[in-house]
N, C-alpha and C positions, 0 to 999 in steps of 0.2 A: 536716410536719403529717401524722397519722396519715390516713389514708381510712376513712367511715364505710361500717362495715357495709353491705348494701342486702340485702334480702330480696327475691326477684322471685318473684311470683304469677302466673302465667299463666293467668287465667282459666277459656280456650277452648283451643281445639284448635291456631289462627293465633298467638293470644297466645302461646302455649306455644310454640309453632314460634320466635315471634320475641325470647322471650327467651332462648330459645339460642341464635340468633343475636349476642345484645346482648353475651352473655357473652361468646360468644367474639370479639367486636369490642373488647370493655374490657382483655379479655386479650392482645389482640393490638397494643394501645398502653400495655401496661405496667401496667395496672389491677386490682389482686386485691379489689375493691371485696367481690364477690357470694361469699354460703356457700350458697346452695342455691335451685332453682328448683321452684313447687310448679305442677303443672299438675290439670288435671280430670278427671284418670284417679287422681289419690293421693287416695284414700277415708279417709287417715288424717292429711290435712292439720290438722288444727285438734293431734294430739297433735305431728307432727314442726314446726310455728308456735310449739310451748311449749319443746320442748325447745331448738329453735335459738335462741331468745329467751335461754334461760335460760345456753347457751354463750357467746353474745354479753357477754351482765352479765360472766358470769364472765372471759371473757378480757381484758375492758375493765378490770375489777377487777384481774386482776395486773400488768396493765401498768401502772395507775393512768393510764386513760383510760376517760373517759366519755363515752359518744356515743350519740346517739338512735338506733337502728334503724328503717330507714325500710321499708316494705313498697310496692312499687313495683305496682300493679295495672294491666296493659297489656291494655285492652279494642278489641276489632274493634266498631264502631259498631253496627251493623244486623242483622248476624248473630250474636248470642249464640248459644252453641248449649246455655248454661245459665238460662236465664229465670226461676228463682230465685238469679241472681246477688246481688243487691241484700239478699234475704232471708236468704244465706248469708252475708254479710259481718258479721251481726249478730257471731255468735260471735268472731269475728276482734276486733273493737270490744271485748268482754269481756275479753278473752284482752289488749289491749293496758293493759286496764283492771288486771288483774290481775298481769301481770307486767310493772310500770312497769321501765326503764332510762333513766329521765332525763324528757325529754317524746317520749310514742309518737308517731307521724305517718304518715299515708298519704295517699302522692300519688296521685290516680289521674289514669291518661291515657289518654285518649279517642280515636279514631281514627276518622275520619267520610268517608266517601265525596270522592271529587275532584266537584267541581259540577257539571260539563261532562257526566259519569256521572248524574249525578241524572236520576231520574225523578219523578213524582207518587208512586209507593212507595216508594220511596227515602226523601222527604223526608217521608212521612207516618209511616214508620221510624225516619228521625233526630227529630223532633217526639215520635214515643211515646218513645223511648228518652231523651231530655232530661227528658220530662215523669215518669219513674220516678226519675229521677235527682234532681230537685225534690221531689218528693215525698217522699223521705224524706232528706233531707239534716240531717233535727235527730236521726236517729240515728245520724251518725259524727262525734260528739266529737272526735277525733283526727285528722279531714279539716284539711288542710293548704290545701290546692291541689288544681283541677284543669286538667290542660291539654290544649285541644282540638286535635289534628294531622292533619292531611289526608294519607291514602294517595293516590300517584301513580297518574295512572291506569293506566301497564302494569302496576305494581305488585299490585292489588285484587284481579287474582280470584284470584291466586293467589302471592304474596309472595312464596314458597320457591323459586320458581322464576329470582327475577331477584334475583341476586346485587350488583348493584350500586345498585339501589335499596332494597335490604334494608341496604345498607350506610347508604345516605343518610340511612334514619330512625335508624338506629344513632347516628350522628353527631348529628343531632338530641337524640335522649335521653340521651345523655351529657352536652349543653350543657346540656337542661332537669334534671339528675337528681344527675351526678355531677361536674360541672365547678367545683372549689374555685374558680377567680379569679369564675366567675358565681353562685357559690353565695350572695354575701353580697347583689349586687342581687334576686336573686331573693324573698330571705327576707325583703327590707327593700321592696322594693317589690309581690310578690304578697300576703304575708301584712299589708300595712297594709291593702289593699283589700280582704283578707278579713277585716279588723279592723271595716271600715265596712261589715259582714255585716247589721246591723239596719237601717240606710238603705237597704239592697237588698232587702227583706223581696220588696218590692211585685213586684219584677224579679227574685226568686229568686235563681237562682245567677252569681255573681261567675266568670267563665270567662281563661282565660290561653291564650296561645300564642304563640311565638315561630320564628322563622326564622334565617338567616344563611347568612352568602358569607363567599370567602375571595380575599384578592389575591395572588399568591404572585408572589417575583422570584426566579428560579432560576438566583441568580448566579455559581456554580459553573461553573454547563452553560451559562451567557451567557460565561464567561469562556474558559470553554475553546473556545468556538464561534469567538468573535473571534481568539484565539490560531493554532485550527487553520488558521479562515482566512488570517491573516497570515501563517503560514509556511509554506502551499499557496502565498500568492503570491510570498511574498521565494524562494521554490524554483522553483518556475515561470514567473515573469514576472523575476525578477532570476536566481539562481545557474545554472538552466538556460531558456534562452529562447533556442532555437535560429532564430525566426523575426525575432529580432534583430539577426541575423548580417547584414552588407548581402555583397555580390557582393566589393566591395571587400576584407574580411575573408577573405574564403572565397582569394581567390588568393593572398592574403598567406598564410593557415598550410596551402593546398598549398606555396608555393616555397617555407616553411619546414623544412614534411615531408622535400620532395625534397631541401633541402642538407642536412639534418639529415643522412640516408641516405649525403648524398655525402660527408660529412665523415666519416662512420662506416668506410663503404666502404675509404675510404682510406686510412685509419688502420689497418685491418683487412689490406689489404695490403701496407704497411710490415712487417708482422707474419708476413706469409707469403712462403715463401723461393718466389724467382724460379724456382727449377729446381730437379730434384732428381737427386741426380748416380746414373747408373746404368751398370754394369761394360758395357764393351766387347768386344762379340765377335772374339776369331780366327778366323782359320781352323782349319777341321774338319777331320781326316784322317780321319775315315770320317761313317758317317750317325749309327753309335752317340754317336759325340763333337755332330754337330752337333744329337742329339737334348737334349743334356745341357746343351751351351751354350744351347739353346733355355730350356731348364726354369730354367737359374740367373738370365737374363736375367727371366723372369717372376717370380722369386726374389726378387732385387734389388727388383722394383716393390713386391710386398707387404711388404719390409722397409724399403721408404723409407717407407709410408703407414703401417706402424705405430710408426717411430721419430718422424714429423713430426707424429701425430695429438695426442700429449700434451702438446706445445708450443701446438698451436693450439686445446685446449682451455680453455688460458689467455686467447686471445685472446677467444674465445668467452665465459669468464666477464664479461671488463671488455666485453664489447659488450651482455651482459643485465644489467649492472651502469649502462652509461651510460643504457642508455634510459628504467631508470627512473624515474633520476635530472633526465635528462630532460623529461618528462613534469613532473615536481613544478618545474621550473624554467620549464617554457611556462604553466603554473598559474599562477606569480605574477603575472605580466603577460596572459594569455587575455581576450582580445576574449569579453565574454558569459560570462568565469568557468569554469563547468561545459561550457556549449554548444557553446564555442569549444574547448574540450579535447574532449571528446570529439569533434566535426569534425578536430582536429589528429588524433587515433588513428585514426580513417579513415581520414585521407591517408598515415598511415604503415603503413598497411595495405595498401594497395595502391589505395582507392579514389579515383574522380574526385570533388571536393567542387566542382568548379566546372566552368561551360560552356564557360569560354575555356581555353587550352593556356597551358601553364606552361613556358615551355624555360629551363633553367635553366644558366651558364655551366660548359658542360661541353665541353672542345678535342674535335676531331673531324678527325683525319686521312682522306685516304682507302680507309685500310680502317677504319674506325670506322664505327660502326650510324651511321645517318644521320637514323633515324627523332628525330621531335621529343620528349623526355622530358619526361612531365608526369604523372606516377604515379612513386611510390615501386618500383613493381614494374620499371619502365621502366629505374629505376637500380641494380634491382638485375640487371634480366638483363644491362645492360649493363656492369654491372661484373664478370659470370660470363663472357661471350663476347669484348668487344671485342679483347682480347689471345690470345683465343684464336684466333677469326677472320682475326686480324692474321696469324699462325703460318699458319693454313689456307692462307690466301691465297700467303703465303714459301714453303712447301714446294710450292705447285701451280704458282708464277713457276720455281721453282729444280728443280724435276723434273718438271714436267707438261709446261708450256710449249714446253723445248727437243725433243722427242720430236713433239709435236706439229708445230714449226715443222719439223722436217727427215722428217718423214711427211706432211708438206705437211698437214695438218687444219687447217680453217679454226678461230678462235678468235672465238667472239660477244660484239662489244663490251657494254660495261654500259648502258644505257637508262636516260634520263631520269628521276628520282627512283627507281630500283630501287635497292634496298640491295646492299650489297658480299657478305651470308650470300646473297638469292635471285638475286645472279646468280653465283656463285659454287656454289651445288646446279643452278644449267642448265647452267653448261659443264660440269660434272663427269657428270651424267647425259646428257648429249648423248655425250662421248666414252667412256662408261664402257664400252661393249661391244668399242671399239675397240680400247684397251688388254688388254682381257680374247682379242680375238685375236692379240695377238702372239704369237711365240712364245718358248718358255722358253727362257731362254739370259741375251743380255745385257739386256734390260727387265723381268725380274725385280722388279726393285726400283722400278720404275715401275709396274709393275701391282699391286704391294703398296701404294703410294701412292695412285694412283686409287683402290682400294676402301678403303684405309684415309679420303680426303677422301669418299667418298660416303658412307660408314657416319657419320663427323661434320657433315657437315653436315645429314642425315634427322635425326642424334641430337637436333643443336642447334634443327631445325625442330619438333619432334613432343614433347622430354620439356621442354622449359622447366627451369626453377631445381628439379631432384632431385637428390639425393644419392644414392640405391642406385642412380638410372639412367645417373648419372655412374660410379658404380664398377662396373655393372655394364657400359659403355663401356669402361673400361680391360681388364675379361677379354675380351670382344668383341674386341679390338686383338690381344690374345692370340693369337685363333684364328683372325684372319685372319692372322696370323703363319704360324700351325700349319698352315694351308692354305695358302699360299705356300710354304712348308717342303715340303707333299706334293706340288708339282706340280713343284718340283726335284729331289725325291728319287729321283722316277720315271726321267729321262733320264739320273741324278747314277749310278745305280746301274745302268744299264746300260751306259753309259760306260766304268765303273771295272770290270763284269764282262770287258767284252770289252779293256779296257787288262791285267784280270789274264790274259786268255788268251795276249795277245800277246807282253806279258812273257815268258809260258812256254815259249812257241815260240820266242821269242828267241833264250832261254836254252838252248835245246837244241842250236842252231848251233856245230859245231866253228870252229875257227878258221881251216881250210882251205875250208868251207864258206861262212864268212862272207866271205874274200876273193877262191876261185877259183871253185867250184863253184855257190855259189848265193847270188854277190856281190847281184844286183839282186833276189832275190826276199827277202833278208836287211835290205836298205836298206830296200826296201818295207814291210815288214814295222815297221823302228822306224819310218819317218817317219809313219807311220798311229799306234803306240802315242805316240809324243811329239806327236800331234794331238790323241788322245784326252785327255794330258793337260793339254794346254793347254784343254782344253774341260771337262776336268773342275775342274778350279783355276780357271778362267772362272767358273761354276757354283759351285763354294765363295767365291768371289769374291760375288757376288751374294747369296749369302746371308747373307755378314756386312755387305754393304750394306744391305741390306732389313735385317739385326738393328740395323745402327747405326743406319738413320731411325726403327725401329720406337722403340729406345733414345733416340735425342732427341724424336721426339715424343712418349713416354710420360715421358720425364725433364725436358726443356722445357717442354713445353706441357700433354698430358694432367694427370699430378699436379699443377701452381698449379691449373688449370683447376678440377681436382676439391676441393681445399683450398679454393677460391673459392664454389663450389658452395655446400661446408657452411659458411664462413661465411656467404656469404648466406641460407641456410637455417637457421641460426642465429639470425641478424637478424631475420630473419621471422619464427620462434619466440618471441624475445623482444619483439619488435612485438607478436605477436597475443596473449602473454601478459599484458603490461602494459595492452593495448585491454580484455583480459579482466577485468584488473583495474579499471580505470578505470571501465567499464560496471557490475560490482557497485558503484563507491564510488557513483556516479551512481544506479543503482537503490536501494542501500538507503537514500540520504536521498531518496528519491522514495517510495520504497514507503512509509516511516515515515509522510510528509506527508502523503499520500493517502490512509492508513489513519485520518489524526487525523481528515482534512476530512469524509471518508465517516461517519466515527463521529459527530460533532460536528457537522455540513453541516444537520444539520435544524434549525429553529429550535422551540425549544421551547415551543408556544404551545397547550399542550394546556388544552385548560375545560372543566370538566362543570356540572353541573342547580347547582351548591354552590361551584366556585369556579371564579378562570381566572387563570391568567399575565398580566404586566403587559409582557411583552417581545412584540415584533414586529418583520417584517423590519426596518422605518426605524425603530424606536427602536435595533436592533443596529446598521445602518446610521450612526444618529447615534453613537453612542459610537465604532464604527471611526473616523468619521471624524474624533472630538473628539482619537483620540488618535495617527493618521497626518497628520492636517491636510492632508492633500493633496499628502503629498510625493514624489518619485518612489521607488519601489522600488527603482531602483538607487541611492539614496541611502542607503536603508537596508539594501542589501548591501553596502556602506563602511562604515556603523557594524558591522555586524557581524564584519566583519573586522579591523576596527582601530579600535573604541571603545569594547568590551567589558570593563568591570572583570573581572576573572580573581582580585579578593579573595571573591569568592563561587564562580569558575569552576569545575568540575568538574574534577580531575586530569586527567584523559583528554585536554585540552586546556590545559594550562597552559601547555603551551611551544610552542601552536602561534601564531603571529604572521602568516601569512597562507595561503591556500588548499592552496600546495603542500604545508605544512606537515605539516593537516588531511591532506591524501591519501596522505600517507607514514604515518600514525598510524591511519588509515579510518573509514569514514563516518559510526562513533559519534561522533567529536568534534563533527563539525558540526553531529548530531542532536542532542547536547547544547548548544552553541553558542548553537543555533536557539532549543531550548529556554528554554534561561537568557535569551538577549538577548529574547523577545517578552516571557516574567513578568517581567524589568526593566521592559519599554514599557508592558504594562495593568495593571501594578503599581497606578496611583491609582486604577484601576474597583474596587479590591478597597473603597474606599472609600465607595462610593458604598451605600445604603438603594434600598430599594423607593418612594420618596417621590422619591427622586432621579431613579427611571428615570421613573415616572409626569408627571414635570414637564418631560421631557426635549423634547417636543413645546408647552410652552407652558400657559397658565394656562388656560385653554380647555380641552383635551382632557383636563387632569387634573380638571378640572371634569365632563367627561363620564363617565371613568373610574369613580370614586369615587361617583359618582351613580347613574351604573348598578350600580356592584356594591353600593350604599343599600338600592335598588331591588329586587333579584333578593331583597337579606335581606329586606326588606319582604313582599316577592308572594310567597314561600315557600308560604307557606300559603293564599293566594289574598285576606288580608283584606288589601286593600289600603286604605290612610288615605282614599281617595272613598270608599270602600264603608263603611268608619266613619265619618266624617265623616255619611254621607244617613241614616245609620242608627240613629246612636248615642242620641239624644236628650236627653235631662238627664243623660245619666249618661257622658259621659266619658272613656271608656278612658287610660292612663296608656299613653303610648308612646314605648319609652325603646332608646336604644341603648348596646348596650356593644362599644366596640372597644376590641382588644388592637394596641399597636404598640409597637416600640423606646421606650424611655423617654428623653424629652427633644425624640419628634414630635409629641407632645400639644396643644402648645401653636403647632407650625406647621400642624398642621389645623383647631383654633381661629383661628387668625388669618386663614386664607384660605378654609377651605371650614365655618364653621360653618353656612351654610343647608344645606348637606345631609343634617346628622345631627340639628339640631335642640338647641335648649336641653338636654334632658334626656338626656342622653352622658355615659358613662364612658369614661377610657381609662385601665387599666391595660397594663405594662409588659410583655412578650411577650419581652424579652431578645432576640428574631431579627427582624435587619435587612432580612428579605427577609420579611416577611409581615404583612400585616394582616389579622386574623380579627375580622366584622361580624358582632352578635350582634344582633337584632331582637326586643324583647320589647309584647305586647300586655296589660297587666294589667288584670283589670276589667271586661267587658263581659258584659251578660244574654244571655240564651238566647237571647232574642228576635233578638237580631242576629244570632247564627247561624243562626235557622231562615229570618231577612229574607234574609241575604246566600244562602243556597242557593237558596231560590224567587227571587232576582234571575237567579242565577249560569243556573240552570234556563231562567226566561221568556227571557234575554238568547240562550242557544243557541237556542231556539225560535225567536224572533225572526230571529235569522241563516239559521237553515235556510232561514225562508220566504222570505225575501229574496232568498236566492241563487236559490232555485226560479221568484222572478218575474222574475227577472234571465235564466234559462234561456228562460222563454218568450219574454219580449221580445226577446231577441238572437233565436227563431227566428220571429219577425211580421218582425224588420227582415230 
């Protein structure tokens, strides 16, 4: 249906103000009702009132549409600030006289101070301004209607200023002016009672007004509120709820962390070779040679560690491949789901998840750490040392010991709970200076040993599970080699000077010499160079000793050690990467749910002067509960994981069948999941009307509801049915309501709440399930009651003030 024309007249200065307001309120709900606004500054209103008239016919005419143009005259009550208004309307009356478009019609609306506002001038104001208004009422032919509105009172003195009660009358005059569904009670029931205009003679003018409310159910923002909620909690109180864990729990997926670790470990060292074989030193015939065996020997070590690294690279992939694997396999089964996994990544991280110790069955000889293992870290260092230590201990029994016992040095038993590494670093630093004064010769290679056991065991005290402090350990071994090397080379080289002198002299002796002449200074002479070289072959002796323990303990012991290292450094990479992982999958269905609850968490019960929301925390409260019933949350993290139709499911999720699933896929499936599984569960609130939510608390409270929002349409305007009622006298007023609701509620607000709206009720069909809009009309009443009800509205505040002020004094006599 076409929308008719409206013509808006702006009387005044305020008028004018507020029907550009109105425009752009009709515009801003879709309404291109209005062609032009005339105010009291257009000196050539009465020529641009003919021409736009005559636009109007014409347009109407090629459409072949006819419609009355209606002139909309929006007057401020008391302050006209044209006081020949009345007398200028004449021509207007002509003018519709003369260029008919069907039947002309002009509404005028009235606009009258708020009561409480009223003075004695005031209403001596609104009295003279009714009383011009009666008085020539039989020269506008074409008057239709008028209807009287009351400006609010922050509104009045200055309307432009307050945007939201500028809106409120907006809304108002669109229900009185341009509202098709109320257009036909309006014309059927204002214009019968200005039909019975001649039985009103005596009572002049036949006056209107109307008010209205609005019930609205913001089922959208209800539905998503109870959603957000429920998958704040199914994420919080079910998928993660760490506070659920009992103690019991907590020890179970430490000793799980820790065999997990131990099972790894081991598998890890099945993988790495026991020893790695490195070339064995000769004997040196000079310093140049035993510099050289030195360097190939060092040679050898860097060619073991980079032929055995690419081997055990591989081991390293299958150890970041099982964990986290792992991990999606402790998921399926996890105590508390999320809560419980992520506490399992803690434990395999090195942390304590629980107060009591976890010793897990781990053999323990006596050289094995002794210390009780109950952290993952605990298994991993002792899977880096204990074999090392083992060695430490073998080479300080098998060359320390003997040296000690036949230099008589006492040896310090081990002490009750002391581990076999700290007492193992006392005896080595107790006798470490001791060793350090022998002299060079035959314990060479025992004093390479004591510093080589003291440098391992600070190493193993001080760097824990590193890898470059482990390799940079093995160069360390290196130079204490090198330094061992220099404190031989010194006596090795002076030895072999003075064996080359003797040699020479030797060799100078005739053979007559050597047997008669200078037999004993000639014997002397070799029996000193063949000392010398038994002392220097002593000396080369000792150094390929000291190369061969430097050699097995950098070929036995140091390289597994160091290989062990980087696998467990490995381990622990891949541990703390998967923890990494685990925590984003945990966060981002955490952050998701948080973000819905925060957005959605407020309950949306906002009301203004005009309408209010029918939702409240216990009517959202009833519906959660209509449609959880009280069941547990971890119930309904089982349906979600294994109840979930997947003919609607999201791709993302089709193949996942239970947590670990989800974690191998990340945390959008579950965010999806979530999704889908709550709009399956409040799937039937999509069903439910504003009638539905209102009744949700009982017949009672929607009895209060629907009364009060009666009500509010009523007092709109401040004439409330007492105030007609004392007032009205023989004559009546017709008061009639129109409500708009879904079609097919009509008849269940008939049946239960017809005392509230009364006999004389429309309801047309609103097509939205979430709203009922109360339209309050007043048709029919004289002047007379609006000049009674202000001089009540007046004395009543009088009345109060003085009340209260005798109330003031009495409270200060008591």
């Amino acid at each position: 249906m076409e929308k008719r024309p409206l013509i808006l007249w702006g009387i005044d200065s305020r008028s004018r103000i507020l029907a550009e307001d109105f425009r752009r309120y009709i515009s801003a709900i879709g309404d291109s009702s209005f062609v032009h606004i005339f105010g009291p500054s257009d000196n050539d209103t009465l020529f641009q009132l003919r021409r736009l008239l005559q636009e109007v016919k014409d347009s109407a005419r090629e459409a072949n549409i006819f419609r009355d143009p209606e002139i909309c005259i929006l007057a401020v009550s008391y302050l006209l600030e044209d006081p020949d208004f009345f007398e200028s309307a004449h021509p207007v009356s002509e003018i519709l006289a003369k260029h008919p478009t069907g039947t002309g019609t002009v509404t005028l609306v009235l606009f009258i101070p708020p009561p409480l506002a009223a003075t004695q001038e005031h209403l001596r104001q609104v009295r003279e301004l009714f009383g011009r208004i009666e008085s020539c009422l039989d020269q506008f032919p074409y008057l239709s209607l008028i209807f009287v509105n009351q400006i609010p009172s922050p509104l009045y003195p200055d309307f432009a200023d307050n945007s939201g009660q500028v809106n409120l009358i907006c809304e108002q005059l669109h229900r009185e002016l341009t509202d098709d569904v109320l257009k036909p009670g309006i014309e059927s029931l204002g214009r019968r009672r200005w039909e019975e205009w001649p039985e009103l003679l005596q009572k002049k003018t036949c006056y209107s007004a109307s008010g209205f409310f609005r019930l609205k159910y913001p089922a959208r923002e209800a539905l998503k509120h109870l959603r957000a909620r429920f998958e704040h909690s199914l994420f919080h109180q079910g998928l993660f709820h760490p506070s659920a864990i009992t103690e019991e729990d907590r020890r179970m997926i430490q000793a799980l962390a820790v065999n997990f670790v131990q099972m790894r470990v081991r598998e890890a060292a099945s993988h790495l070779s026991t020893s790695v074989p490195v070339a064995s030193v000769t004997r040196p015939d000079s310093h140049t040679e035993m510099v050289l065996k030195l360097g190939q020997l060092l040679q050898d070590v860097n060619w073991a560690i980079e032929n055995e690294t690419p081997r055990m690279e591989q081991t390293f992939m299958g150890l970041k491949e099982t964990v986290s694997s792992e991990m999606a396999r402790f998921l399926r089964d996890s105590p508390c789901h999320l809560a419980g996994a992520k506490l399992y990544a803690d434990a395999l991280t090195g942390s304590r998840i629980t107060t009591s110790e976890v010793s897990p069955n781990i053999s323990e000889d006596d050289t094995a750490v002794s210390d009780p293992i109950s952290t993952v870290k605990d298994v991993l260092n002792s899977f880096c040392r204990n074999d090392f230590v083992e060695a430490l201990v073998k080479t300080f029994r098998e060359s320390i010991v003997p040296v000690l016992l036949e230099q008589g040095a006492p040896i310090s038993p081990r002490k009750e709970g002391q581990t076999i590494l700290d007492w193992l670093q006392c005896v080595v630093q107790a006798h470490y200076s001791f060793f350090l004064a022998l002299p060079v010769g035959r314990f060479s290679a025992e004093r390479f040993c004591i510093r080589y056991l003291e440098a391992a065991t600070r190493h193993l005290r001080h760097s824990g599970i590193d890898s470059p402090t482990a390799r940079q350990f093995i160069d360390d071994v290196g130079a204490l080699l090198k330094l061992e090397m220099g404190e031989i080379f010194t006596p090795l080289q002076q030895l072999t000077t003075e064996r080359d002198r003797l040699s020479k002299e030797i060799a100078e002796f005739s053979w007559l010499e050597r047997w008669f002449f200078r037999f004993f200074e000639y014997h002397e002479k070799l029996g000193k160079a063949q000392q010398l070289e038994i002392e220097i072959r002593g000396l080369a002796a000792e150094f390929v000793r000291m190369c061969d323990i430097c050699g097995m303990q950098i070929g036995r012991n140091l390289l597994p050690y160091y290989f062990r290292v980087k696998a467990s450094q490995q381990l622990e990479k891949s541990i703390g990467n998967e923890a990494c992982t685990l925590t984003a999958f945990v966060s981002g269905i955490g952050g998701v749910v948080d973000a819905n609850w925060k957005a959605f968490s407020t309950v949306p019960e906002d009301s203004s002067a005009t309408s209010a929301t029918v939702l409240t925390q216990n009517r959202l409260d009833i519906l959660y509960q209509r449609i959880t019933q009280g069941r547990d949350i971890l119930r309904f993290v089982q349906d979600l994981l294994s109840s979930v139709s997947l003919e609607k499911g999201k791709p993302s999720y089709s193949d996942c069948h239970d947590l670990g699933d989800h974690y191998m896929k990340g945390s959008g499936t579950v965010i999806d999941r979530m999704g889908d599984f709550s709009q399956a569960l409040f799937s039937p609130l999509e069903m439910l009307d504003i009638m539905d939510i209102i009744e949700l608390e009982g017949a009672e409270a929607a009895i209060r509801i629907l009364g009060n929002a009666a009500q509010k349409a009523r007092g709109l305007m401040e004439l409330k049915e007492s105030g007609l009622a004392a007032r009205q006298g023989n004559h009546n007023p017709t008061l009639h309501f129109h409500v708009k609701i879904r079609g097919g509620e009509a008849s269940r607000l008939n049946a239960k709440y017809e005392k509230i709206f009364g006999p004389l009720c429309e309801f047309t069909d609103n097509n939205d399930p979430t709203l009922i809009d109360i339209t309050h009309f007043a048709f029919g009443f004289p002047f007379s009651l609006i000049q009674g009800l202000a001089e009540y509205a007046y004395r009543d505040s009088v009345s109060q003030s003085q009340a209260a002020q005798a109330g003031e004094v009495n409270q200060g006599h008591h």
